[in-house]
C-alpha positions, -999 to +999 in steps of 0.1 A: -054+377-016-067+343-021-049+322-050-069+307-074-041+286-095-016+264-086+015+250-101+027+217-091+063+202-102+070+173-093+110+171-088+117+131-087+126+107-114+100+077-101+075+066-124+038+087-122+021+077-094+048+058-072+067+089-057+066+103-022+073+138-037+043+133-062+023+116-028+032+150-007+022+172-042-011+156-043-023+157-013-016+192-008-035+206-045-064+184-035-065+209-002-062+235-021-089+227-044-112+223-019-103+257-015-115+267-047-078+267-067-076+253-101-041+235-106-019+220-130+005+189-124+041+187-143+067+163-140+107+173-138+115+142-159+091+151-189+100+188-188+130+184-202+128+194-241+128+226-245+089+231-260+076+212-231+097+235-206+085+266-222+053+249-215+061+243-181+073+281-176+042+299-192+020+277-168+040+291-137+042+327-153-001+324-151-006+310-117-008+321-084+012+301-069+039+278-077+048+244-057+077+226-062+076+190-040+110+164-047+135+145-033+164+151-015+197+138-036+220+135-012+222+168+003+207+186-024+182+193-052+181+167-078+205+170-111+166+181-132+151+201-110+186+220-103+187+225-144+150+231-143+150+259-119+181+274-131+165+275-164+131+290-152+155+317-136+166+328-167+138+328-182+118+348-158+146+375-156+132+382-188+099+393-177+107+403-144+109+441-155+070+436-172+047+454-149+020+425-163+035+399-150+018+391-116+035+383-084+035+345-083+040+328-048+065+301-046+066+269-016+085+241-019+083+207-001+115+181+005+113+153+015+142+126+024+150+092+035+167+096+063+146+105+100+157+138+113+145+168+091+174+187+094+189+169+060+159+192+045+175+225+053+202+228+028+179+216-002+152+245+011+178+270+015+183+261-025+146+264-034+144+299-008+179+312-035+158+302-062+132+322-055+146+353-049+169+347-081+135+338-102+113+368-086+090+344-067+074+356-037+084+325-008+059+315+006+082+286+027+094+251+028+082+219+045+108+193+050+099+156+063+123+128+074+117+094+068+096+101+032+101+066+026+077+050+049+050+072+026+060+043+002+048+063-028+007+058-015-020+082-015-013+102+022-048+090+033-037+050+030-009+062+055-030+063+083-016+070+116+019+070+105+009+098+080-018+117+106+012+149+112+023+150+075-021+156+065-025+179+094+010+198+084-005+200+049-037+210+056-025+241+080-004+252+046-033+249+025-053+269+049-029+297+051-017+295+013-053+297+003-057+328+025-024+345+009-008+344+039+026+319+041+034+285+052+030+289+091+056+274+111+035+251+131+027+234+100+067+232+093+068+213+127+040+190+122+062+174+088+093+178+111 
């Protein structure tokens, strides 16, 4: 199976077009479109009333696959994208018995200030709950340390600082875009 539509939702606060998440989010549907997928970007911040949710949920019932990228709050999934996915939980529950509804695949990227990777884990565990309580197929999560030397850029301005986090990406596109799920080697190269 080869997706053809992506969902992107970008889980931090920052302005458009000065967050690491939105940085990591990017780079990885611009892979994927080179793949052939369509895709749609959504931000947690303006996703909050409930028209422009329901927006946000109908776009992620449609697609193929769903990518969630953000911050890590501490130890944990921001305040919106906590009520956000909670929300898209219940909603889904609704239409998880409809034989329509197609099996929509589900990856989610944190990343976090701090170096070592392992502050990741708990915040993906979240996201790997989530998707079993919202009927998403997981796909798995990429963690990165030390998000904040991305500094909000394009990944290609990173250079060599930025050389594993574009080859991590580009070994999940490559498997997302054949169906399969996020290999671990590309899990280690963000690591």
């Amino acid at each position: 199976m080869s997706a053809r539509r992506a969902v992107l939702l970008v889980g931090s606060a920052r302005p458009q077009g000065t967050g690491n998440s939105e940085a990591l989010g990017s780079y990885l549907l611009a892979r994927l479109a080179e793949g052939g997928m369509e895709s749609e970007v959504f931000y947690v911040g303006r996703c909050q009333r409930p028209d422009k949710e329901q927006i946000l949920f109908e776009a992620v019932n449609r697609a193929d696959l769903f990518v969630l990228s953000l911050p890590l709050y501490v130890d944990a999934l921001p305040y919106l994208v906590t009520r956000c996915c909670e929300r898209m939980a219940a909603h889904r529950a609704t239409r998880l018995t409809d034989p329509r509804q197609p099996e929509v695949r589900f990856v989610a990227m944190v990343n976090c200030g701090f170096p070592e990777v392992v502050h990741t884990y708990t915040a993906l565990d979240m996201c790997r709950v989530f998707a079993r309580q919202a009927g998403f197929a997981w796909q798995g999560g990429l963690g990165l340390g030390g998000g904040e030397a991305i500094g909000g850029r394009p990944l290609e301005e990173g250079g060599g600082m930025t050389r594993n986090v574009r080859a991590g990406l580009d070994l999940a596109a490559d498997a997302l875009l054949a169906g399969r799920p996020v290999p671990e080697e590309a899990q280690a190269l963000l690591a």
